[in-house]
N, CA, C and O atoms as a MOPAC input file, in Angstrom:
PM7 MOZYME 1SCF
protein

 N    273.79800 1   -76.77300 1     2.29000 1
 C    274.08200 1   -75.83600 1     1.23100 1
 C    275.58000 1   -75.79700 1     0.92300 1
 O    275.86200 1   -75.77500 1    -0.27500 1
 N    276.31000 1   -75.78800 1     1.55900 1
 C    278.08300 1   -75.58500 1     1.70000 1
 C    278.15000 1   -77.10500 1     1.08100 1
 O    279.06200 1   -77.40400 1     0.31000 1
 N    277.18600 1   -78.00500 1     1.44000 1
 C    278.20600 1   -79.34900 1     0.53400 1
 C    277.97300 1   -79.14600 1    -1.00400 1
 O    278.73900 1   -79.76600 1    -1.74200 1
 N    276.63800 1   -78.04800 1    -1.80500 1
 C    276.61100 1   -78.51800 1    -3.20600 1
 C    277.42200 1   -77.13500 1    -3.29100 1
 O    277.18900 1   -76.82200 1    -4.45800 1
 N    278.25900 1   -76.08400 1    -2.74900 1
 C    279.03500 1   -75.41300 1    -3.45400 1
 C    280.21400 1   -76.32000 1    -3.22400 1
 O    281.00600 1   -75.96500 1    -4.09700 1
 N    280.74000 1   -77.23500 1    -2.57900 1
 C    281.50700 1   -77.59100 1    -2.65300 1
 C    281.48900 1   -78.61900 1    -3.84900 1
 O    282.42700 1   -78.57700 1    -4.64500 1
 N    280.44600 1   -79.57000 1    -4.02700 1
 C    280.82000 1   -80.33200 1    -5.34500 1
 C    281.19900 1   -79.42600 1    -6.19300 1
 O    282.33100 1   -79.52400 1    -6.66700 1
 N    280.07700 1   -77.99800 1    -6.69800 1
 C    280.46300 1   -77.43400 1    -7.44000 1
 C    281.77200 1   -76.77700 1    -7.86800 1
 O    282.00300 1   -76.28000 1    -8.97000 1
 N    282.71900 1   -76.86900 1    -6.65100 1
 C    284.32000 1   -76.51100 1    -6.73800 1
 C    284.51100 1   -77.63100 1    -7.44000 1
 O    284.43300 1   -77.47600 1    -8.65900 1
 N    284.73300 1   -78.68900 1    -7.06500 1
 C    285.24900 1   -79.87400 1    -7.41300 1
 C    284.90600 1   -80.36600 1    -8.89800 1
 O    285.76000 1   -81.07200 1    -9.43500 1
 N    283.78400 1   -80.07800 1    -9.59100 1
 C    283.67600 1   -80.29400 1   -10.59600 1
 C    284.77700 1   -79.49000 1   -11.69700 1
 O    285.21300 1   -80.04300 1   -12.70600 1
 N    285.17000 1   -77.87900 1   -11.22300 1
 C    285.68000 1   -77.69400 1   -12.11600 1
 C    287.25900 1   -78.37200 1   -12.48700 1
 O    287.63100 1   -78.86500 1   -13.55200 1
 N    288.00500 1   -78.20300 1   -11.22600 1
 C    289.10300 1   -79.22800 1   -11.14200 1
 C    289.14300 1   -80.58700 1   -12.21400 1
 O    289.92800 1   -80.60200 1   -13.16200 1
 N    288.34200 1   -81.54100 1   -11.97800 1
 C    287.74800 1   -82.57900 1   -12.70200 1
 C    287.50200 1   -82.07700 1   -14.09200 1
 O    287.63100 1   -82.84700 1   -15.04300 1
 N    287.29400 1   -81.33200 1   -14.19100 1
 C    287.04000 1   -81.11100 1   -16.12000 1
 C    288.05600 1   -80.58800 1   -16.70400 1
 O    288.34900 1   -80.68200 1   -17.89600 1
 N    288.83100 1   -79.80200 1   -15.54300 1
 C    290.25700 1   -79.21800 1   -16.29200 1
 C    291.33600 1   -80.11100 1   -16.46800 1
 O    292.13500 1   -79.98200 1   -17.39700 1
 N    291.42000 1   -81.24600 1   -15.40300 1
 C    292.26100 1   -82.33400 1   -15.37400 1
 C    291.83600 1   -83.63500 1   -16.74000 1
 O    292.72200 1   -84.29200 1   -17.28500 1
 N    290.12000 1   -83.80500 1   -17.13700 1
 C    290.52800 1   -84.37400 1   -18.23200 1
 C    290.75800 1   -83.34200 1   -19.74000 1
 O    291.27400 1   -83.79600 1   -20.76200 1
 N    290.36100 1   -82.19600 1   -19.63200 1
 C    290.87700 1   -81.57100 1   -20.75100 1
 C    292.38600 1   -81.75500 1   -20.93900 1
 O    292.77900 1   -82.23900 1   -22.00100 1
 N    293.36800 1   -81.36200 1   -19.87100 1
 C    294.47600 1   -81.70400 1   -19.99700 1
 C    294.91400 1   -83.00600 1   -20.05700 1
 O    296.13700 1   -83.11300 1   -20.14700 1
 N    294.13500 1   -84.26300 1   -20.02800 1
 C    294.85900 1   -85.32800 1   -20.20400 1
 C    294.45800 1   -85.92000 1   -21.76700 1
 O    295.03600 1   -86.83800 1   -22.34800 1
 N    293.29900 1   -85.11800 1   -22.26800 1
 C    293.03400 1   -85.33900 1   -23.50400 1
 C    294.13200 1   -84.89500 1   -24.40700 1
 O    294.71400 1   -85.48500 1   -25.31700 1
 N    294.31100 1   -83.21600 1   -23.71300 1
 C    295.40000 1   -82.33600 1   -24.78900 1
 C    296.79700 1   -83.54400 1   -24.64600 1
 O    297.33700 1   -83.95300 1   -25.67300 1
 N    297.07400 1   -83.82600 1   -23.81000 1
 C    299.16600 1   -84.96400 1   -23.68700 1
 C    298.72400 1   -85.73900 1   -24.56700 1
 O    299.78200 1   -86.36600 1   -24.50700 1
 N    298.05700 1   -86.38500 1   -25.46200 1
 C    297.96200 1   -87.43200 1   -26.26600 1
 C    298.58800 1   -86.85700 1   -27.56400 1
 O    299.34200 1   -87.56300 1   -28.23200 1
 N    298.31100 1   -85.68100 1   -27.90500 1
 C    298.80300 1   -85.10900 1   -29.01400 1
 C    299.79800 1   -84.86800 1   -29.42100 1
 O    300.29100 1   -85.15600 1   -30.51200 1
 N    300.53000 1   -83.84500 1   -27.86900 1
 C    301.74300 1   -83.47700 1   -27.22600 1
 C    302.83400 1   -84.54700 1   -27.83900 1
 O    303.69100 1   -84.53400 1   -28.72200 1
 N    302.29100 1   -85.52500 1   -26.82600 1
 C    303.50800 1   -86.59100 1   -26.80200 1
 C    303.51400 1   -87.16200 1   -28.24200 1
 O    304.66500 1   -87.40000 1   -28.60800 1
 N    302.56400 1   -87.45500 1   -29.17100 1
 C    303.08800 1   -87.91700 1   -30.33800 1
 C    304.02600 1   -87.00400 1   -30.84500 1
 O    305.17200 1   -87.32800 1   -31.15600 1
 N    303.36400 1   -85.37100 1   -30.97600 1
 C    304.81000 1   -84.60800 1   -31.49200 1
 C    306.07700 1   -84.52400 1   -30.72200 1
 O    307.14400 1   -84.31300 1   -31.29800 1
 N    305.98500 1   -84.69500 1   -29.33700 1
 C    307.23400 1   -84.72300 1   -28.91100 1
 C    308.18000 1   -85.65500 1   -29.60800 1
 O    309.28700 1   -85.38600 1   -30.07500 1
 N    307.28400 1   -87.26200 1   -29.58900 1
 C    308.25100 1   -88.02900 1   -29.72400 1
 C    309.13400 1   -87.62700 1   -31.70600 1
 O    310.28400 1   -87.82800 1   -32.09500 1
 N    308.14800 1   -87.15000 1   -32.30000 1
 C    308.37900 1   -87.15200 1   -33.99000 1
 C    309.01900 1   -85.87000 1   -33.79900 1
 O    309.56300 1   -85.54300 1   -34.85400 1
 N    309.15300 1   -85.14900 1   -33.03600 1
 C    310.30900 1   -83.93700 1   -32.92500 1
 C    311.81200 1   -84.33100 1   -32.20300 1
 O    312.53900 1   -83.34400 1   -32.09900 1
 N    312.17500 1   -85.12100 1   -31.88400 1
 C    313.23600 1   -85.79000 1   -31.54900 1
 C    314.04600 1   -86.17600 1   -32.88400 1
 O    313.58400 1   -86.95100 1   -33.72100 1
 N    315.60300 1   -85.40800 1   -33.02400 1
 C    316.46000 1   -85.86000 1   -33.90300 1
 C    316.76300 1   -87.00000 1   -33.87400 1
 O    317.94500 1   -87.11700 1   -33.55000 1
 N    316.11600 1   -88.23200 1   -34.11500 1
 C    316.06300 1   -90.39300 1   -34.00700 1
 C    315.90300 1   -90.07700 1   -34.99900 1
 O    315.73800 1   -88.96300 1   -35.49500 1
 N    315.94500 1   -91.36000 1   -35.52200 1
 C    315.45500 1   -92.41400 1   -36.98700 1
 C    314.01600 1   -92.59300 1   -35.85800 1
 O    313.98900 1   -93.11900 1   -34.74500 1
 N    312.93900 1   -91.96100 1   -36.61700 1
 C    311.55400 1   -92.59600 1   -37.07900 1
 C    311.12600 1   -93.24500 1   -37.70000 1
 O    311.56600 1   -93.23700 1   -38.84900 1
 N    309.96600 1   -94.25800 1   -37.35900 1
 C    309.64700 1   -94.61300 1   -38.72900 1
 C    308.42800 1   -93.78900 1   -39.49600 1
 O    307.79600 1   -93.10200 1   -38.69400 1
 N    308.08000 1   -93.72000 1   -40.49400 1
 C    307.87900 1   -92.98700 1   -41.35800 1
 C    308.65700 1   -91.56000 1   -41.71500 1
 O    308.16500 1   -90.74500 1   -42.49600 1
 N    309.83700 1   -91.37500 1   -41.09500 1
 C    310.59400 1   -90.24400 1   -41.32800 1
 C    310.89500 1   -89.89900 1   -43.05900 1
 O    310.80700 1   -88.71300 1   -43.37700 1
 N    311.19700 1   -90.78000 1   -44.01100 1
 C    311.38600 1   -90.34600 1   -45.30700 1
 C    310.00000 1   -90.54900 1   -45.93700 1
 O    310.04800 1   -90.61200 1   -47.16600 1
 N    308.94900 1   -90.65100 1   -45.47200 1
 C    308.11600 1   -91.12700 1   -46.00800 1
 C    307.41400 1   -89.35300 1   -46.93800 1
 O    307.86100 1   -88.25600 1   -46.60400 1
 N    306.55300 1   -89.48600 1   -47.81000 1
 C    306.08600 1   -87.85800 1   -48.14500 1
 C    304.91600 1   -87.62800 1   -47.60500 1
 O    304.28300 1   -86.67000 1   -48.04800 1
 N    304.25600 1   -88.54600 1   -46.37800 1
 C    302.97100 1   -88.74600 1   -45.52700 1
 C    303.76400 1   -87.84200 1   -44.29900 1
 O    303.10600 1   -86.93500 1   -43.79000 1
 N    305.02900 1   -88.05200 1   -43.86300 1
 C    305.42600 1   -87.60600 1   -42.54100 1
 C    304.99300 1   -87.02600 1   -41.46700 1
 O    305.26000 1   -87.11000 1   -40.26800 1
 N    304.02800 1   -86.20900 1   -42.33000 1
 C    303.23700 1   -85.28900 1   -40.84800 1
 C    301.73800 1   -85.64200 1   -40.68700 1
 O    301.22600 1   -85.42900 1   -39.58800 1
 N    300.75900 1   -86.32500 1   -41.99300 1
 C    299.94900 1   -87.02700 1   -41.99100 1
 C    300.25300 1   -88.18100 1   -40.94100 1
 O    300.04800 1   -87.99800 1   -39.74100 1
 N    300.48000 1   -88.72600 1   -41.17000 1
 C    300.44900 1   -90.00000 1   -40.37800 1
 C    300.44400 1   -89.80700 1   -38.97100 1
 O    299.33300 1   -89.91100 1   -38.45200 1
 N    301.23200 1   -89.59900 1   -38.35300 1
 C    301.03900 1   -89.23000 1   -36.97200 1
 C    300.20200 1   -88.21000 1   -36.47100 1
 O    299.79900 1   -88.21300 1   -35.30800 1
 N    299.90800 1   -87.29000 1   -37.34200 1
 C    298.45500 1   -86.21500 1   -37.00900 1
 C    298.02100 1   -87.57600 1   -37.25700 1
 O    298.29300 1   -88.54300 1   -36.54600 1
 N    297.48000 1   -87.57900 1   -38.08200 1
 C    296.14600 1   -89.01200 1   -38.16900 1
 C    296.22000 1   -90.21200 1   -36.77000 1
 O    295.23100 1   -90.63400 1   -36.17200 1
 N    297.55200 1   -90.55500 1   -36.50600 1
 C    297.27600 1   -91.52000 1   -35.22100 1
 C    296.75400 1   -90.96900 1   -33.82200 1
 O    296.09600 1   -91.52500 1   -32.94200 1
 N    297.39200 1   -89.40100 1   -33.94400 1
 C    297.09600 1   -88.66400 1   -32.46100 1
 C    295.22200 1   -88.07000 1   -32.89900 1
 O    294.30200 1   -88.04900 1   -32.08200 1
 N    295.15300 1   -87.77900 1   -33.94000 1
 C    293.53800 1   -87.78600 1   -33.18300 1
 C    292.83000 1   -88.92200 1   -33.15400 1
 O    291.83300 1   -88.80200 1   -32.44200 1
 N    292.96400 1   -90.10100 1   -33.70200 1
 C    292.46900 1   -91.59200 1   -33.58600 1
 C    292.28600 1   -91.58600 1   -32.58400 1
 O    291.15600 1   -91.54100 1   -32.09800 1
 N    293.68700 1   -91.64400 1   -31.74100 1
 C    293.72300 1   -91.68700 1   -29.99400 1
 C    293.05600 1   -90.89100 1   -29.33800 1
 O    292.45700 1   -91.35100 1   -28.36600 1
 N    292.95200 1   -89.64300 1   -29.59900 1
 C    292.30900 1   -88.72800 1   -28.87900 1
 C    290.50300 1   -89.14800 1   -28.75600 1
 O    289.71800 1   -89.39000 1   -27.83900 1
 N    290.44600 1   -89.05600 1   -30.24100 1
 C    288.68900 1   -89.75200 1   -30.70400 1
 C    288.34400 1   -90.49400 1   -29.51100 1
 O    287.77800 1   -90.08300 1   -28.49800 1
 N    288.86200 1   -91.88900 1   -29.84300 1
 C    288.84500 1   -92.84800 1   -29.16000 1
 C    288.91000 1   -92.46400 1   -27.21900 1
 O    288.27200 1   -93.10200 1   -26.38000 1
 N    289.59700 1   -91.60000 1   -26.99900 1
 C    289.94100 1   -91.30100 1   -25.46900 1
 C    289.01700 1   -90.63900 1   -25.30500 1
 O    288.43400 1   -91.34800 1   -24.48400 1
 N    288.15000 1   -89.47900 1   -25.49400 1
 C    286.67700 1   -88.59000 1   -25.49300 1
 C    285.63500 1   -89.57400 1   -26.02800 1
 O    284.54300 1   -89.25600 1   -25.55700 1
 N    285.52700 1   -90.78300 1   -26.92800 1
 C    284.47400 1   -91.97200 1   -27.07300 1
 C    284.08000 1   -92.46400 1   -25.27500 1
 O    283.09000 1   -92.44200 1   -24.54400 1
 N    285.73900 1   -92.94600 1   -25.16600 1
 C    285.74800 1   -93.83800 1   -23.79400 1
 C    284.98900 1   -92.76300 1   -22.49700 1
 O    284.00600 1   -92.99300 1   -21.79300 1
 N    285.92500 1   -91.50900 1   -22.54400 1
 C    285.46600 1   -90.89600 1   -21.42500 1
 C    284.03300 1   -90.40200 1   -21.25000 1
 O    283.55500 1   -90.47700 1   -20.11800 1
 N    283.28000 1   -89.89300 1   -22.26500 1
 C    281.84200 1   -89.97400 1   -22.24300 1
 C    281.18200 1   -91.18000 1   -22.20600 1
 O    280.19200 1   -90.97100 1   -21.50600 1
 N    281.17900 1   -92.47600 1   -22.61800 1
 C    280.79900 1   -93.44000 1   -22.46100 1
 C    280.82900 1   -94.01600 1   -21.12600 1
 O    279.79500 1   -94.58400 1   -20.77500 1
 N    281.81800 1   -93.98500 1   -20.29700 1
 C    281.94800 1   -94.27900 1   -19.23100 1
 C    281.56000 1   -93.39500 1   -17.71300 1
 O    281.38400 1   -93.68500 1   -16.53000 1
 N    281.55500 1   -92.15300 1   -18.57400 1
 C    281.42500 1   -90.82900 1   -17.88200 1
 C    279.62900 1   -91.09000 1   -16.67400 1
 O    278.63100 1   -91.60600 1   -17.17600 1
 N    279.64800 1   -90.72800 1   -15.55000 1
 C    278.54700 1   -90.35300 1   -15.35800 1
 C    277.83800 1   -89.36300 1   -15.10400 1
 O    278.04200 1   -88.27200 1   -14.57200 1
 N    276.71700 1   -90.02300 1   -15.68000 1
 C    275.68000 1   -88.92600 1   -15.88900 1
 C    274.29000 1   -88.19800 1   -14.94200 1
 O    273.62500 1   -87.28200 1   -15.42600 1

């Protein structure tokens, strides 16, 4: 009995660790486009499109992989 409350600890750990590795994909694109550099697309009139649009691609794609691979 003590080993399935223990998976059951362990599962939550595990779901909070990929929620948070889903959320840094986002993060870090705005980090990097919040940095006073030359970007590229910086003069563009897309500026904030574009990189929203690449960070949920990535994200999509990273929740595709992790359920796909995920077991069930």
């Amino acid at each position: 009995y003590a080993s399935i409350i223990s998976n059951n600890q362990n599962l939550v750990p595990k779901r909070l660790s990929t929620l948070t590795i889903f959320l840094s994909i986002p993060v870090l694109i705005a980090s990097i486009y919040g940095m006073n550099v030359p970007l590229p697309f910086q003069e563009s009139t897309h500026a904030f499109w574009i990189p929203s649009l690449i960070s949920v691609i990535i994200l999509a794609f990273a929740i595709f992989y992790y359920f796909r691979t995920a077991k069930k």
